[in-house]
C-alpha positions in Angstrom: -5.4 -20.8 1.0 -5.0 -22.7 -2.0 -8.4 -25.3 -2.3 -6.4 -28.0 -4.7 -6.2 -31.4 -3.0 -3.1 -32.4 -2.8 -1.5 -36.2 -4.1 2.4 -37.2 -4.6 4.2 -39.5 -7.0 3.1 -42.0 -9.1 -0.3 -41.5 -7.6 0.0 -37.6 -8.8 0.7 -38.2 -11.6 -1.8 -40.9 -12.9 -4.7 -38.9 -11.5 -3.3 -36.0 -13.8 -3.2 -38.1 -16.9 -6.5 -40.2 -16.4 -8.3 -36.7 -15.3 -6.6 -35.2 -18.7 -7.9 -38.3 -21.1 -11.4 -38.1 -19.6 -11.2 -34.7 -20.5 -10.7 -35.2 -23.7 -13.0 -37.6 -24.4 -15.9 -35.6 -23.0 -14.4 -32.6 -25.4 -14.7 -34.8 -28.3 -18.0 -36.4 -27.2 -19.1 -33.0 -27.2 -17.9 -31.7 -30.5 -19.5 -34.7 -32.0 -23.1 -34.1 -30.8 -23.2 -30.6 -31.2 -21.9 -28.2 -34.0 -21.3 -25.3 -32.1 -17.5 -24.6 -31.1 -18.1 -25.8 -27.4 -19.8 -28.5 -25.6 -22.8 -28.6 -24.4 -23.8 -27.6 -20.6 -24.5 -30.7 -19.6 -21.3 -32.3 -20.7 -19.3 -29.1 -19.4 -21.4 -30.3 -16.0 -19.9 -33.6 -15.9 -16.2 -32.9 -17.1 -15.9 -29.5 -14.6 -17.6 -32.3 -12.0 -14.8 -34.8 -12.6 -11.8 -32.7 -12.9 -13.1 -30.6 -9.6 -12.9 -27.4 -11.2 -14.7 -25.8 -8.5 -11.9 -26.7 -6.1 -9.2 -25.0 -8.3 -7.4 -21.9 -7.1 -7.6 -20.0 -9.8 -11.7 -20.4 -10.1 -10.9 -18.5 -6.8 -9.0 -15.9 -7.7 -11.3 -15.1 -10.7 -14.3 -14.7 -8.4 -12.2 -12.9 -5.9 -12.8 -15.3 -3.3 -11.1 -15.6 0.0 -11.6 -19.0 1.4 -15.8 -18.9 0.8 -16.2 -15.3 1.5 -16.3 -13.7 -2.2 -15.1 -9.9 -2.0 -17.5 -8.9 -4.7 -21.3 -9.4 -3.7 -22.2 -7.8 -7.0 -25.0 -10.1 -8.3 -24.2 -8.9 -11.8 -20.9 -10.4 -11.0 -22.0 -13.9 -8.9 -24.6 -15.7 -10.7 -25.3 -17.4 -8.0 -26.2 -15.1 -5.1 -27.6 -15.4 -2.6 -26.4 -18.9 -2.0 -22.8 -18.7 -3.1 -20.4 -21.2 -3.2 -17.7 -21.6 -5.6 -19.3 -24.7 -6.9 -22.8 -23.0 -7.4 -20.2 -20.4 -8.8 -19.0 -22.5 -11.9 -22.2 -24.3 -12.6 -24.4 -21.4 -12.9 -21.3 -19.7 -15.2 -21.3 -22.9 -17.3 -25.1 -22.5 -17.6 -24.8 -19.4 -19.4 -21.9 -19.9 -21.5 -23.1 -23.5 -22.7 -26.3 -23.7 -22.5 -28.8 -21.3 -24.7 -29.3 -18.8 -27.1 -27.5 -16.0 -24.8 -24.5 -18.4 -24.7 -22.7 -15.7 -27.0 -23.8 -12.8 -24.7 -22.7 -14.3 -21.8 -19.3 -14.8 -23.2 -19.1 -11.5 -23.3 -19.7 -10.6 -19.9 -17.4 -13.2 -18.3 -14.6 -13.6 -21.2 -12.1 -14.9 -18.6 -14.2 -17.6 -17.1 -15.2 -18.8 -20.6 -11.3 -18.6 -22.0 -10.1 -20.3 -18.4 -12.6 -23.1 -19.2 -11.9 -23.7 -22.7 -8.4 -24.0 -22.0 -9.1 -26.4 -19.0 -11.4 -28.3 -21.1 -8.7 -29.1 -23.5 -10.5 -27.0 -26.5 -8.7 -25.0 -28.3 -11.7 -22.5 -29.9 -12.1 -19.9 -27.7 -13.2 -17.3 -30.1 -14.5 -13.6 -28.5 -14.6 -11.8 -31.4 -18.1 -11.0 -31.8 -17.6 -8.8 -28.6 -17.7 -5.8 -29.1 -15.9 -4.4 -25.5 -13.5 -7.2 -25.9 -12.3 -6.3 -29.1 -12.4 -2.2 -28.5 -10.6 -3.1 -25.3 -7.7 -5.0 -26.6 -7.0 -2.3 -29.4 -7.4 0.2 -27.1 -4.9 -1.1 -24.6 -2.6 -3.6 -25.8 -1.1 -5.3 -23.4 2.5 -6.8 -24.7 3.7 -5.8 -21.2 1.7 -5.4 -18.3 3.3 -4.0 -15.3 2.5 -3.2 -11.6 2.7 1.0 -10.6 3.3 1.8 -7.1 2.8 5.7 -6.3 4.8 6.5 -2.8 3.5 8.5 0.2 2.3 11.8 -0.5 4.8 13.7 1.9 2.8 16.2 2.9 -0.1 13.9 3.9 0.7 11.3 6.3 -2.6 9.2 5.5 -0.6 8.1 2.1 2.0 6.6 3.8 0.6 3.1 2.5 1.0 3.8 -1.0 -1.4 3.3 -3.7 -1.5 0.5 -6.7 -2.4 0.6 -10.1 -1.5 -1.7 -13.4 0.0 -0.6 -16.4 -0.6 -2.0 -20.1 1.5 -0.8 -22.5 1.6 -2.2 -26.6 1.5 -1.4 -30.3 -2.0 -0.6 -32.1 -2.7 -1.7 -35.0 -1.8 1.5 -36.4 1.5 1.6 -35.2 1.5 3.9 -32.4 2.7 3.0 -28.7 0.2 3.4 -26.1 0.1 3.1 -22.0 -2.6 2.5 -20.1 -3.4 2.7 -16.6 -6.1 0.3 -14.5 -6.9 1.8 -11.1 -9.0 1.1 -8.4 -9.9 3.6 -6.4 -12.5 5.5 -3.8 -13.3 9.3 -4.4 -14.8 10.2 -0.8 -16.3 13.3 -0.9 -17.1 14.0 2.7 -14.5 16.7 5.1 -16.0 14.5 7.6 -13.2 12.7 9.2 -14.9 10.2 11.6 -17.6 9.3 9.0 -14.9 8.8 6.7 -12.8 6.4 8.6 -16.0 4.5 9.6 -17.4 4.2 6.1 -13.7 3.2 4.6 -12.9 1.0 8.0 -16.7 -0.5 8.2 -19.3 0.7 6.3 -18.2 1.0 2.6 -17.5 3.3 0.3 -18.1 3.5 -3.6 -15.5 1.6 -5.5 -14.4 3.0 -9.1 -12.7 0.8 -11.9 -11.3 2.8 -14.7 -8.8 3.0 -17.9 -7.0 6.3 -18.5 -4.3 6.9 -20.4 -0.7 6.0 -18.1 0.6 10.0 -18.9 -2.6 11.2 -17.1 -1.3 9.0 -14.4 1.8 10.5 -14.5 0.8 14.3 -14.2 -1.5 13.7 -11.4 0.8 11.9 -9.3 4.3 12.7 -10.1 3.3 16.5 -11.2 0.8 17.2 -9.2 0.8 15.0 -5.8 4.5 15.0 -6.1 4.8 11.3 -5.6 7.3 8.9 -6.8 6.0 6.0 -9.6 7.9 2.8 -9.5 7.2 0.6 -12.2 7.7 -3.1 -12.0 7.2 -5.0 -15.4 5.7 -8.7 -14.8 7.0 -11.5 -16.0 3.6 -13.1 -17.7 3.1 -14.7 -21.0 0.6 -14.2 -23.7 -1.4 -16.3 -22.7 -1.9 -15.1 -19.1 -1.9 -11.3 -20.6 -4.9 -12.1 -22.2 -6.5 -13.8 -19.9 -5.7 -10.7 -17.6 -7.3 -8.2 -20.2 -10.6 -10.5 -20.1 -10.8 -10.3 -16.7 -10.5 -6.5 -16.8 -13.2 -6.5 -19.1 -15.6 -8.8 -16.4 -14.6 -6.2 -13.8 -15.4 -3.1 -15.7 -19.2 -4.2 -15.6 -19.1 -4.9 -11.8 -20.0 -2.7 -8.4 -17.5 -2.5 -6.0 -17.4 -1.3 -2.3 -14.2 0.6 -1.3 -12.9 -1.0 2.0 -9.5 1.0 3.4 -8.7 -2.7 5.1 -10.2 -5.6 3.1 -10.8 -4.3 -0.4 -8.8 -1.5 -1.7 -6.4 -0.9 -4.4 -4.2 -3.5 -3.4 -6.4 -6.1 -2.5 -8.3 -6.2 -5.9 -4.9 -5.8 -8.3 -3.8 -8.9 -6.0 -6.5 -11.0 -7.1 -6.5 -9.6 -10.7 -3.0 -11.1 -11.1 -3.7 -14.1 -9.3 -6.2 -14.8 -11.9 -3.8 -14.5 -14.4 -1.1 -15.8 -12.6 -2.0 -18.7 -9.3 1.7 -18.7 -8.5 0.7 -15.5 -6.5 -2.0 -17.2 -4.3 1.1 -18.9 -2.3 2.1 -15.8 -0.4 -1.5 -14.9 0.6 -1.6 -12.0 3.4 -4.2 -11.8 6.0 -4.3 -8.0 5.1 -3.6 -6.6 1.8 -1.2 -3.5 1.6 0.3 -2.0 -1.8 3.8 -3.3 -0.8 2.5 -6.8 0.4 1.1 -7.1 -3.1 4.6 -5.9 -4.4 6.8 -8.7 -2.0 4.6 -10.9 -2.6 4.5 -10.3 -6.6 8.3 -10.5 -5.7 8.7 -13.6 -3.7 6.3 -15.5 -6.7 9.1 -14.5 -8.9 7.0 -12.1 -11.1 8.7 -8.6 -10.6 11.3 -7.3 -13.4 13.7 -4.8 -12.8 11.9 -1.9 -11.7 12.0 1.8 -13.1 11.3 5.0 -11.4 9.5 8.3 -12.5 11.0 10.5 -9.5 9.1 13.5 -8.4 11.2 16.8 -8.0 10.1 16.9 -4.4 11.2 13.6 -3.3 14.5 14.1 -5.7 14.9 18.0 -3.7 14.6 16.2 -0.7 17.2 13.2 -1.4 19.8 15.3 -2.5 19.8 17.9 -0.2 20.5 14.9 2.4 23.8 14.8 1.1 25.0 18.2 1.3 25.7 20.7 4.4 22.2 22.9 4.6 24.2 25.9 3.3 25.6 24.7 0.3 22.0 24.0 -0.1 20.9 27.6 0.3 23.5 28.5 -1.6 22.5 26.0 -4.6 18.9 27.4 -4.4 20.1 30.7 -4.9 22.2 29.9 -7.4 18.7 28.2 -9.6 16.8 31.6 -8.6 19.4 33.1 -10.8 20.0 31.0 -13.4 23.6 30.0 -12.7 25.9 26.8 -12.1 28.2 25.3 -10.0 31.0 27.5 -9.5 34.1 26.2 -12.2 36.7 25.7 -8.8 33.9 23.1 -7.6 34.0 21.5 -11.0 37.6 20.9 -10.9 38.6 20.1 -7.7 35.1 18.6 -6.2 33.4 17.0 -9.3 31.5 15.0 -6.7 30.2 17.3 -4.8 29.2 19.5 -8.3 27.6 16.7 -9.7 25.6 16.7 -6.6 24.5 20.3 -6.7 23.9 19.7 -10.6 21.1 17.0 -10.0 20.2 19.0 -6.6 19.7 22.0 -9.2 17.7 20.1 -11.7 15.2 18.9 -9.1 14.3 22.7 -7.7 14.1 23.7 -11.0 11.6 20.7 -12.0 9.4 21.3 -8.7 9.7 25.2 -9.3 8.4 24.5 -12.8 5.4 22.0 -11.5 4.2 24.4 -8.4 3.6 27.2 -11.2 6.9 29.7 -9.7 8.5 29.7 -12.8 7.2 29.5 -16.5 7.7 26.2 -18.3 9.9 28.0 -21.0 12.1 29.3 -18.2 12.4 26.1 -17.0 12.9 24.3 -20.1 16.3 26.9 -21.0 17.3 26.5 -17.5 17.3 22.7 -17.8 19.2 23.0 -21.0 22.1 24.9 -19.4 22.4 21.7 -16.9 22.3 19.5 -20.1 25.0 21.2 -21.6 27.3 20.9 -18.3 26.3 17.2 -18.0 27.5 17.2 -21.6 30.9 18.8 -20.9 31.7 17.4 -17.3 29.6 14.3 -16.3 29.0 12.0 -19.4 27.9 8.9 -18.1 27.6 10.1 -14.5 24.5 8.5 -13.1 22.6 9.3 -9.5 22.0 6.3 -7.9 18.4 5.5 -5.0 19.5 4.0 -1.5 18.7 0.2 -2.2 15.9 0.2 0.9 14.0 2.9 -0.9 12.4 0.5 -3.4 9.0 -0.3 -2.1 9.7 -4.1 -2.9 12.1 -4.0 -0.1 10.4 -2.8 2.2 9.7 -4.1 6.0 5.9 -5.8 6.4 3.2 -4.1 7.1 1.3 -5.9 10.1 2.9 -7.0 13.4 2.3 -8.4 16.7 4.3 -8.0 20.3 4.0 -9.4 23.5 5.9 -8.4 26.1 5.8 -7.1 30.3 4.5 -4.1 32.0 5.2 -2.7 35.2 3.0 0.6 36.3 1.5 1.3 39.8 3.1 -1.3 41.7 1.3 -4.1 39.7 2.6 -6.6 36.9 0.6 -7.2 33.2 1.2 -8.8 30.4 1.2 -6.7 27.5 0.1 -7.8 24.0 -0.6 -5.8 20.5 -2.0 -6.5 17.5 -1.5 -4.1 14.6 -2.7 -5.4 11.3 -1.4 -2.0 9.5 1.7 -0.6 9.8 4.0 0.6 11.4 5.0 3.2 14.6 7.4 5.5 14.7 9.6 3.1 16.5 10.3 1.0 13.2 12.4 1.1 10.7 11.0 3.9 8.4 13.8 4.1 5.9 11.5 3.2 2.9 9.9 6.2 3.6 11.3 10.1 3.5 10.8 10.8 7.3 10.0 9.3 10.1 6.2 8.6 10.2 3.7 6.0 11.8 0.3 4.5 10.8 -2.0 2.6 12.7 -5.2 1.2 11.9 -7.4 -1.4 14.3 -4.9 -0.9 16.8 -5.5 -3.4 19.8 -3.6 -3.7 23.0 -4.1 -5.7 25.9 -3.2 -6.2 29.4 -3.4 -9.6 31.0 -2.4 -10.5 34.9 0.3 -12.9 35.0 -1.9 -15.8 36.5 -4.7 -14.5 34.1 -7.3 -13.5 36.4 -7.6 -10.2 34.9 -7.8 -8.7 31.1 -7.7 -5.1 30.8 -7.8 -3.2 27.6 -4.9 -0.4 26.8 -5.7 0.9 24.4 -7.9 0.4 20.8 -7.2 2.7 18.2 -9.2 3.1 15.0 -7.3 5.3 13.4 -3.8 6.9 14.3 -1.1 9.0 12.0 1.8 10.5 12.5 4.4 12.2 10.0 8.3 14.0 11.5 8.7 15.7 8.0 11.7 17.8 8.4 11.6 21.6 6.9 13.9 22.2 4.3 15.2 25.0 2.5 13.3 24.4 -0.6 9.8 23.2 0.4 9.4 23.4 3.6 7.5 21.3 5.4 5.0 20.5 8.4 5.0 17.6 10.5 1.5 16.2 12.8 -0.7 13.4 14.0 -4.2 12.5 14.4 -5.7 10.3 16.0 -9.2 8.2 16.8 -9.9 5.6 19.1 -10.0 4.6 23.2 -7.0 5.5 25.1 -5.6 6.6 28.5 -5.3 9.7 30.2 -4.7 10.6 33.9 -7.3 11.9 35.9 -6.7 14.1 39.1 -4.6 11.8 40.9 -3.1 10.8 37.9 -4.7 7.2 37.5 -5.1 6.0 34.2 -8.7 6.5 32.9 -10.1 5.0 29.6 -11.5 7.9 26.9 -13.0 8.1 23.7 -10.5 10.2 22.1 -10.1 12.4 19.0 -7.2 15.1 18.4 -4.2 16.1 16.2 -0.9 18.1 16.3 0.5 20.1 14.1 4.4 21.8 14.2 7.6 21.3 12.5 10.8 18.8 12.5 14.1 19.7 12.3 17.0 17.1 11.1 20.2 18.8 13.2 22.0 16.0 12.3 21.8 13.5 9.6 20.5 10.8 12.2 18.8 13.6 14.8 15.6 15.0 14.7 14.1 17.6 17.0 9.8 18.2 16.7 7.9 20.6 18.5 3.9 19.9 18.1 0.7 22.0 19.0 -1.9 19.4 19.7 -5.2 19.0 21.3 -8.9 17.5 21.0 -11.9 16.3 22.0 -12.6 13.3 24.4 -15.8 11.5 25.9 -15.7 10.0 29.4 -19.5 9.9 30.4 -19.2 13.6 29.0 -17.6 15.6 26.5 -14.5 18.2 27.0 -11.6 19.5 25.2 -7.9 18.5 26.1 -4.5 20.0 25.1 -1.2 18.4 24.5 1.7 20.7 22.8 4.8 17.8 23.0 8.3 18.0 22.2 11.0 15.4 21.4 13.7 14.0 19.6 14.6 10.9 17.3 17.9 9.1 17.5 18.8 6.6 14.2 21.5 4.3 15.9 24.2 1.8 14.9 22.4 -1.3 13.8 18.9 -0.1 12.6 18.4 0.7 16.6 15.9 3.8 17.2 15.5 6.1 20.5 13.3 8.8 21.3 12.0 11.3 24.1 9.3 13.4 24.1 7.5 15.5 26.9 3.9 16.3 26.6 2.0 18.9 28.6 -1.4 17.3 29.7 -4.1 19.9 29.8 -7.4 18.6 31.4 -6.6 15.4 30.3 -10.0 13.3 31.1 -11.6 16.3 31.7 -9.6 16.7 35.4 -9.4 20.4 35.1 -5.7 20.0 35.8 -2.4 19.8 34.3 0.4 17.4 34.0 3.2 16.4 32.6 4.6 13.0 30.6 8.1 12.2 29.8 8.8 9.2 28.0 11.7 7.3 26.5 11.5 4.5 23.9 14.3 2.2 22.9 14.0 -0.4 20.0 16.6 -2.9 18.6 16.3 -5.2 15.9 16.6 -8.9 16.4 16.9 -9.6 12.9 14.7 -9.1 10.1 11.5 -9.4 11.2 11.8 -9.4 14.7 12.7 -6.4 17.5 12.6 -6.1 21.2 11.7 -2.5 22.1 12.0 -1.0 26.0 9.9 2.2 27.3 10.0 3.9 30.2 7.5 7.0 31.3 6.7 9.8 34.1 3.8 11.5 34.6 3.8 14.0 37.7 1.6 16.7 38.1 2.1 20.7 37.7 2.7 21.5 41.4 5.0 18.0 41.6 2.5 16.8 44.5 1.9 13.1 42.4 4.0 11.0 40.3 4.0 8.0 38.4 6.1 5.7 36.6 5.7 2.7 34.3 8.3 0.4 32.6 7.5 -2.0 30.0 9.9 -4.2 27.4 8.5 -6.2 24.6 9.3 -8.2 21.6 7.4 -7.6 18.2 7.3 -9.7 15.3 6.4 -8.0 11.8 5.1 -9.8 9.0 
């Protein structure tokens, strides 16, 4: 939360100006005793003291502070660890960039805390040119527009379904040429250790890696290679704020980081980047940072432009084949295989539906080109036949993504419900706390199936006069992706999933287990709002000893009127907590929005065993809250 002290009216206002003419008296005081450009420390001291510098959000922001906690232990990066504070913070800072011969070096290392205090000390020299990074940097990348880069899910790995978020600086060198830059943060785990991996990105750490490549780099690993969609949101920031941005980037590029899937990831540290630059942004603060809070929030600030997109061919493939019956799509991928176009009665009498299989065309023959099944020059005549009918029958035709696609616009990513449970003849209370994302009982139309991700999963059970707390379930880790095949790529759907959860023992009571397993299978959309999923799945579980489990399930997903969602699945239960028998689950989930944050969602489930000597039913409606 914002750490300025807060005054109104006249009041306000004559603490501004009496703050802003002390200010200036100490600037001059100081430019009269000493020659050099600033003011000495001690006189830095006393005017930082008196304006309360320490207390200002955007001192904050650029030392990536949350409250007290600083994200960035890096000594090289706190000067005043191990006994931070944001006061230590800015006098130790103002120590070395006022007060001795390595004044000019220390500049260097932090130019945005020396050009933020220059410019709150009312002086106007603020001179880095005798840095040598600072200089390479800024004719290197200039920065005339700097621009937020969200890369969509990867849809063939459900673990990208947050998205990932980069900056873009793009400007003219000196020598005329226009450049792009790209400024990522990012992990590289190395491990095909899954647990370790989720406990060192959830808990322990991981290495953190800040780094400038060129933006078409960017472009060929995501777009070409990853097949992931780039939207690209210019920001509405002055010069002055640009540069102090750059500077920044330059006091980050000397820094160690620790890569932290929940509290300091991509998203988290290009948040505070542009809060630096820009404390507007530090109003729509988010207990957990996602890629698309950064984007709404960017949003709601008012910095976001209108956004462009660089469209991968599978995402495009899969967006136009949506609007076409599945054999005009065969027939349009036979018709790229061999090189032809849409038939001349289509043209004529449906120019719709042949612009449609034009674009649909041009995508398969872009992802055939990037997957290596057909030489670029093949490609590259191919796409010129297409830009000679575009020529001749759709000048000025234009293909248009659905409005909730853009990330922007997307729902929240954390939630809460509460709600009632009724299961063995007993009553609970039921409440959940997800801090990220989403299940597959949300609305998922940002994305290009239905998916869900869950991370520090927590549900409870209390009795209604509160006698009693139970725990569900507690889930570190838990995805999900219904990617439905399609005649041009495929496509596999499956989960995984870590944490504590039920299973039914022999008499099918619900026992608590450590739990790791997956599924893998395939989705089919039968209609354009149906889709049917068969899934092989299994694992391991602990429950004071180790065994294996299966559970192959089957279902089916139901978009409704109104943003409502059903589904059914059954699951076979095979020595589920270790009971050496087998059972079966039905369930049914309902969920209808309340608005725009806000849905109440039913369930009902059976579990009976194999011979049908046992059965047991629960029922349980909550309301959730997503924010």
């Amino acid at each position: 939360m914002p750490l300025t002290r807060h005054k109104s009216g006249f009041r306000a206002a004559f603490f501004m100006h009496a703050r802003q003419v002390l200010l200036g008296l100490l600037v001059a005081t100081a430019a009269a005793v000493s020659r050099a450009a600033a003011p000495e420390a001690a006189l830095v001291h006393a005017a930082a003291d008196q304006a309360r510098l320490h207390e200002d959000p955007q001192w904050a922001a650029l030392l990536h502070v949350d409250g007290t906690r600083p994200a960035i232990p890096d000594p090289g990066f706190l000067l005043s660890q191990p006994h931070f504070s944001p006061s230590a913070e800015l006098h130790a800072t103002i120590d070395v960039l006022y007060g001795g011969e390595g004044a000019l070096a220390a500049r260097c290392r932090f130019p945005a805390r020396f050009l933020w205090l220059q410019a709150r000390l009312s002086d106007g020299n603020a001179d880095l040119d005798h840095c040598q990074d600072w200089v390479d940097f800024r004719t290197r990348a200039p920065a005339e527009t700097v621009s937020l880069v969200f890369a969509s899910e990867h849809l063939s790995q459900p673990a990208s379904m947050l998205g990932h978020l980069f900056l873009r600086l793009e400007g003219q060198r000196t020598d005329g040429q226009r450049v792009a830059h790209a400024l990522s943060f990012y992990t590289d785990p190395v491990s095909f250790n899954i647990p370790k991996l989720v406990y060192d990105g959830l808990v322990g750490g991981m290495a953190g890696y800040f780094s400038l490549s060129p933006f078409e780099r960017e472009v060929a690993l995501y777009v070409g290679e990853e097949q992931r969609n780039l939207w690209i949101y210019p920001l509405k920031l002055d010069a002055t704020q640009r540069t102090l941005f750059q500077a920044h980037a330059i006091e980050l590029k000397q820094t160690r980081f620790r890569y932290l899937f929940q509290s300091h990831n991509c998203a988290t540290l290009v948040w505070q980047m542009l809060a630096a630059a820009q404390p507007a942004l530090l109003a729509h603060r988010q207990a957990w940072t996602t890629p698309k809070d950064v984007l709404r929030s960017a949003d709601a600030a008012g910095l976001l432009d209108t956004p462009t997109t660089l469209t991968a061919s599978r995402w495009a493939l899969r967006l136009l084949a949506d609007g076409l019956p599945s054999l005009e799509a065969i027939q349009v991928r036979q018709m790229v295989l061999n090189d032809h176009l849409p038939a001349p009665e289509t043209l004529s009498r449906q120019p719709e539906r042949a612009f449609l299989q034009r674009q649909l065309a041009g995508a398969y023959n872009r992802y055939l080109v990037d997957q290596g099944q057909r030489r670029a020059e093949h490609g590259v005549a191919y796409a010129a036949q297409l830009d000679t009918l575009d020529a001749l029958r759709f000048s000025g035709w234009q293909a248009r993504s659905a409005p909730h696609r853009d990330p922007a616009q997307s729902p929240p990513d954390s939630q809460w419900s509460a709600g009632w449970l009724w299961r063995d003849g007993h009553h609970w209370t039921q409440w959940r706390w997800l801090p990220t994302s989403h299940g597959l009982e949300d609305d998922n139309r940002s994305y290009f199936s239905e998916n869900s991700l869950q991370l520090m999963d927590l549900s409870l059970l209390v009795a209604p006069r509160g006698d009693a707390v139970r725990l569900e379930r507690a889930t570190l880790y838990s995805v999900a992706s219904l990617l439905p095949r399609d005649v041009f790529t495929g496509g596999l759907s499956g989960r995984m999933r870590i944490g504590i959860d039920q299973q039914p023992d022999r008499d099918l009571r619900a026992r608590h287990a450590m739990l790791v397993d997956g599924a893998l299978g395939a989705t089919w959309r039968v209609q354009t709002d149906i889709d049917v999923f068969a899934l092989a799945g299994g694992g391991l579980g602990w429950r004071g000893g180790a065994y294996v489990f299966g559970a192959p399930q089957v279902g089916m997903l139901v978009r409704e009127v109104g943003g409502m969602k059903s589904s059914a699945t059954l699951t076979a239960l095979v020595n589920a907590a270790g009971s050496g028998q087998q059972a079966w689950e039905a369930r049914w989930t309902q969920s209808v929005p309340l608005g725009a944050t806000w849905a109440a969602v039913a369930e009902w489930s059976r579990l009976w065993q194999g011979n049908g000597k046992a059965a047991r039913e629960a029922w349980a409606v909550h309301v959730k809250k997503v924010f």
